[in-house]
N, C-alpha and C positions, 0 to 999 in steps of 0.2 A: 410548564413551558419547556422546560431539559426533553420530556415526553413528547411534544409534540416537535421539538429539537431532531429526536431521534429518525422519527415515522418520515420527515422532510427530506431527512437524511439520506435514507433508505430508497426513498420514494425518488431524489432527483437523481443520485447514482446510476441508477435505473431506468432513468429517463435517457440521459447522458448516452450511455451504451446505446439504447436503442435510435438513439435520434444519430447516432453514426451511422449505423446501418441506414439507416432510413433517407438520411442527405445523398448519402453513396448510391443507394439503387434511384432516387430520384435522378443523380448526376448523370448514372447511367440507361435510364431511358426504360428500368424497368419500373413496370408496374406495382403499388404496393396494396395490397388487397387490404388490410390489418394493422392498425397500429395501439398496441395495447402491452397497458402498465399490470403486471398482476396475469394468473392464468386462469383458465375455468369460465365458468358463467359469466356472462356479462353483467355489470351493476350499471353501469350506465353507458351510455355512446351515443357517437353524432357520427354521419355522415358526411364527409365534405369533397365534394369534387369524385373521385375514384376510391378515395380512402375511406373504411370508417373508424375513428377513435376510440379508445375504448377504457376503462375501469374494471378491472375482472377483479372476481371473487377473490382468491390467492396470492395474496399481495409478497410474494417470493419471486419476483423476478417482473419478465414482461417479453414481448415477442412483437418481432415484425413480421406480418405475413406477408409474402410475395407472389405475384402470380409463377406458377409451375417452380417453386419452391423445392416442393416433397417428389422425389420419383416418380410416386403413384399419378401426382396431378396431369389430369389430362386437358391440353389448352388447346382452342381451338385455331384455326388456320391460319384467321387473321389477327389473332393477338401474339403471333408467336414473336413477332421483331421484338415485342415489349415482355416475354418471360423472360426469368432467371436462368433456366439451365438452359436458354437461346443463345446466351450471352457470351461472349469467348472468356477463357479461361480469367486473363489479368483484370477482367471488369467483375466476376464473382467472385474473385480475391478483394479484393478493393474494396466490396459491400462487404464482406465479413471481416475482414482486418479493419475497418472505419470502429465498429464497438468496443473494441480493446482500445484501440487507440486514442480515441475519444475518450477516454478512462484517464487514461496518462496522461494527455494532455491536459484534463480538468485537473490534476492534480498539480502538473506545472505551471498552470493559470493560479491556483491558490498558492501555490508555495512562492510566485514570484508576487503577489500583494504583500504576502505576508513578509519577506526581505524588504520588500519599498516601504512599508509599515514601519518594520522594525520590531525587531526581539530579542525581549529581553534576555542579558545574558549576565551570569555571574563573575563578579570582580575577582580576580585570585589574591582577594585579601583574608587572611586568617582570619578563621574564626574562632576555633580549639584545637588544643595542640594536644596529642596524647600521652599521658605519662609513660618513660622507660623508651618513647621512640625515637628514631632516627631525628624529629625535627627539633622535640625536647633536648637531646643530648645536642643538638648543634647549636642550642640557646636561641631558637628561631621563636617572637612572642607573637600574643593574642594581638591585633589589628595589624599587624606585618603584612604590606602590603610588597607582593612578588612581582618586580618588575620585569625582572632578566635571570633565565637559566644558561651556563653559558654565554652568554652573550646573544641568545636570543632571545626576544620579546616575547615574555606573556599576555598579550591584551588581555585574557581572560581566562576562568577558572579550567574551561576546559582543553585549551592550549597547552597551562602548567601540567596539569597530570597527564596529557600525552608524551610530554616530554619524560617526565618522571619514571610512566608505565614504563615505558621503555631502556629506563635508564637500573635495570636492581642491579647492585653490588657494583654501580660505575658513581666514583667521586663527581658530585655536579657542584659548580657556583653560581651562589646564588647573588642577584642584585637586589636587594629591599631598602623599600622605601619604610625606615619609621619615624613616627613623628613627623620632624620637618628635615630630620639628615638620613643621607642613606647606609647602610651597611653591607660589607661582601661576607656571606658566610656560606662557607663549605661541608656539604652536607651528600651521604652514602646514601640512597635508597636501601631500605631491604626484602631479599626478595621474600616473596608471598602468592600462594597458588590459592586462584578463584577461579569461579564460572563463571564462565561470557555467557551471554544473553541466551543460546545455544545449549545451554548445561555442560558444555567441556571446560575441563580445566585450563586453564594458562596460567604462566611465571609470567609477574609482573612486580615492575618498583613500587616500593610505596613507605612515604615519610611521617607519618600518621598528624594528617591534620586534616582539619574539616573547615569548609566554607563559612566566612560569617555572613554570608547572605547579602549581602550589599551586590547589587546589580547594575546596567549602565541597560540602555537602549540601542542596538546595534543597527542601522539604518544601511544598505546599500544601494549605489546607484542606478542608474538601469538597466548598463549594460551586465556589473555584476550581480544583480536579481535576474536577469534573465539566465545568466550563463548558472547561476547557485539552482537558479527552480530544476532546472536541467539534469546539473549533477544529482541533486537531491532525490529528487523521482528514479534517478538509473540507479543512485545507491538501493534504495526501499528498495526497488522491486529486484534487485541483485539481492538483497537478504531474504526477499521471500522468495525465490528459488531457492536459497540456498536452506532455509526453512524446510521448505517442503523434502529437499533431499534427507533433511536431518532428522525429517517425520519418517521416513523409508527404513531410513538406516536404525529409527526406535534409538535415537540419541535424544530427542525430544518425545516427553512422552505425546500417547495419542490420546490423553485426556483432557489435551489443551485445543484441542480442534471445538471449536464454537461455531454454531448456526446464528440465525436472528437473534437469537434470545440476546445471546451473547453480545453483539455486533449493537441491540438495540440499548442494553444496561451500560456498555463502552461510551455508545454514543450519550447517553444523557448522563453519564457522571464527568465527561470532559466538557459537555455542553452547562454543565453545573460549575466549572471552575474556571468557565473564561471564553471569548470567542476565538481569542489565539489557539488556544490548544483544542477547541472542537473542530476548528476548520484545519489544523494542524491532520486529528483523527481523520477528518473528513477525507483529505489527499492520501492516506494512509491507506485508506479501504476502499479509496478509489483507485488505487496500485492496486491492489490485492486482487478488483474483479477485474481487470486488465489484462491482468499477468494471468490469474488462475482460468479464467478463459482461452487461453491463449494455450494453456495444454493440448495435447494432439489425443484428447477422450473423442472418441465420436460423440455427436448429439451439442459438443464445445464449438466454437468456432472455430478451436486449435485442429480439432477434428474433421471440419468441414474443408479447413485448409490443407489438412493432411492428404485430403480425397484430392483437391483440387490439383496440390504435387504430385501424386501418383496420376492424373489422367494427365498434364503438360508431360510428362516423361513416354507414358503408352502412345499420347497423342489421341487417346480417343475414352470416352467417360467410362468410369467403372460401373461394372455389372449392377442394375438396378435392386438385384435379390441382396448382393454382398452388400450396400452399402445399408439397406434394412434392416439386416442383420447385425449389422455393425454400433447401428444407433439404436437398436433396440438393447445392446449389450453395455451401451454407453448408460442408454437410460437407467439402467438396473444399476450397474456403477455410482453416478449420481443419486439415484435414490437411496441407496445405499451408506452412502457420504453423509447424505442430509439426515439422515435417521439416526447416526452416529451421534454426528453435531447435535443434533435436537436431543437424543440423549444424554449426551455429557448436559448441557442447557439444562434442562430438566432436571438432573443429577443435583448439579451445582445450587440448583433453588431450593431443593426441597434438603441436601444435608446441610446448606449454610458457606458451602467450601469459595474461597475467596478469588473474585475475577481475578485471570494469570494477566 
């Protein structure tokens, strides 16, 4: 089930994007010749109206054909009100920006269930304390439960240790709850250099204790579910730019870049631990082909939109040779990338090396 978890996964991401595209050129009056999940040979299709659907051999993606799409496409007289490059400039914007976006927005659709749901989240009640550290020497014990740092509210485990991170070598008070009475006790963070999620180092506080695992249910209402799904999607997809910059700069290595293989073993080990965290994954990788689409590579959307800024500024379309050129260099790019990916993939299975 995780397995056929994955392949669903896969398969409706992909839908998603294209069925943006596809609602937009409808909206806009262009014709869709093609609507199809997967590339290559057809495995099966239907026909409906103007369009035909499709299942293609290559289950890596998917494509919507449009009438006079491609430069080369030659349309004829009377179809031309209904081609793509007929169309004024903000309306072939519109169809290519609609599958990114449709990306995102599937994501802020899950991420705002999952707040009206509710998730779970950790108590910041102790659960070990370390010997020789800062919470040991403040006499801080096992089930202490952490109300107030300063005088502000911990609701939860990861409220206290932001406060804390932030806090090395500044005296904080603490309010705890033990037992049935409370106690104030005054406790130094010390600092300590780790690696962010990024592989750089930071200075950050820390009182060496550990979570006893006691959790609450965290429910919010609608207004702030909608406004959280929002943030949460701008935060993700702000780290995976800044990801990607940190893949440039070889601060992350490039043996962490992952194809299918990758994306499908993710998908079915979250989809093994719970529906929260697979549809969590889910919004995650639905950021991901939003945003990485949304690059200015020719053959990308980001690219197509790149074309489409440089002809609103000239006022008139770029040269049909250059822009062939452009996407045939995109293509080699992308194939490039994926061969990468599917090598690290590949790598990763046959030496054993552990999903990043």
């Amino acid at each position: 089930m995780s397995i056929l978890s994955a392949i669903l996964l896969f398969g409706f991401l992909i839908f998603i994007h294209e069925l943006g595209h596809f609602i937009f050129a409808k909206i806009s009056g262009v014709t869709v010749l093609k609507f199809s999940l997967g590339f290559g040979p057809k495995v099966i299709g239907k026909k409906i109206g103007e369009t035909e659907y499709l299942i293609s051999a290559v289950p890596l993606g998917g494509y919507v054909k449009m009438l006079g799409e491609e430069p080369e496409d030659e349309v004829e007289s009377y179809e031309k009100e209904r081609s793509y490059k007929n169309q004024p400039v903000i309306k072939r914007a519109a169809i290519v920006f609609a599958g990114p976006i449709f990306n995102l927005l599937t994501a802020v659709v899950i991420f705002f269930f999952i707040f009206m749901i509710g998730v779970p989240t950790l108590l910041p009640v102790v659960g070990e304390v370390m010997p020789e550290a800062p919470a040991a020497k403040a006499m801080l014990l096992k089930g202490d439960r952490i109300l107030e740092i300063d005088g502000k509210p911990t609701e939860h485990w990861a409220r206290m240790t932001e406060i804390i991170y932030r806090s090395a070598n500044k005296p904080l008070t603490l309010k705890v709850q033990r037992n049935s009475g409370m106690v104030t006790i005054h406790i130094t963070p010390e600092s300590k250099r780790v690696k962010d999620i990024f592989g750089e180092e930071k200075e950050i506080g820390l009182i060496g204790v550990k979570p006893s695992g006691e959790t609450t249910k965290i429910k919010e209402n609608l207004p702030n579910s909608i406004k959280n799904a929002f943030l949460r999607t701008w935060e993700i997809s702000e780290l995976t730019i800044i990801g990607m910059i940190k893949l440039i700069q070889r601060i992350i290595p490039a043996d962490t870049i992952g194809g299918p293989i990758l994306i499908f073993q993710l998908a079915e080990k979250q989809a093994a631990t719970g529906p929260l965290n697979f549809f969590t994954f889910a919004a995650v990788i639905s950021i991901n082909l939003g945003v990485l689409n949304l690059l200015p590579i020719p053959i990308l959307d980001g690219g197509h939109l790149l074309f489409l800024g440089i002809e609103s500024i000239r006022k008139k379309p770029m040269n049909e040779r250059t822009i062939m050129i452009a996407q045939r260099i995109g293509l080699a790019l992308i194939i490039t990338l994926m061969a990468f990916a599917m090598y690290n993939d590949i790598f990763r299975l046959i030496s054993g090396k552990p999903i990043p």
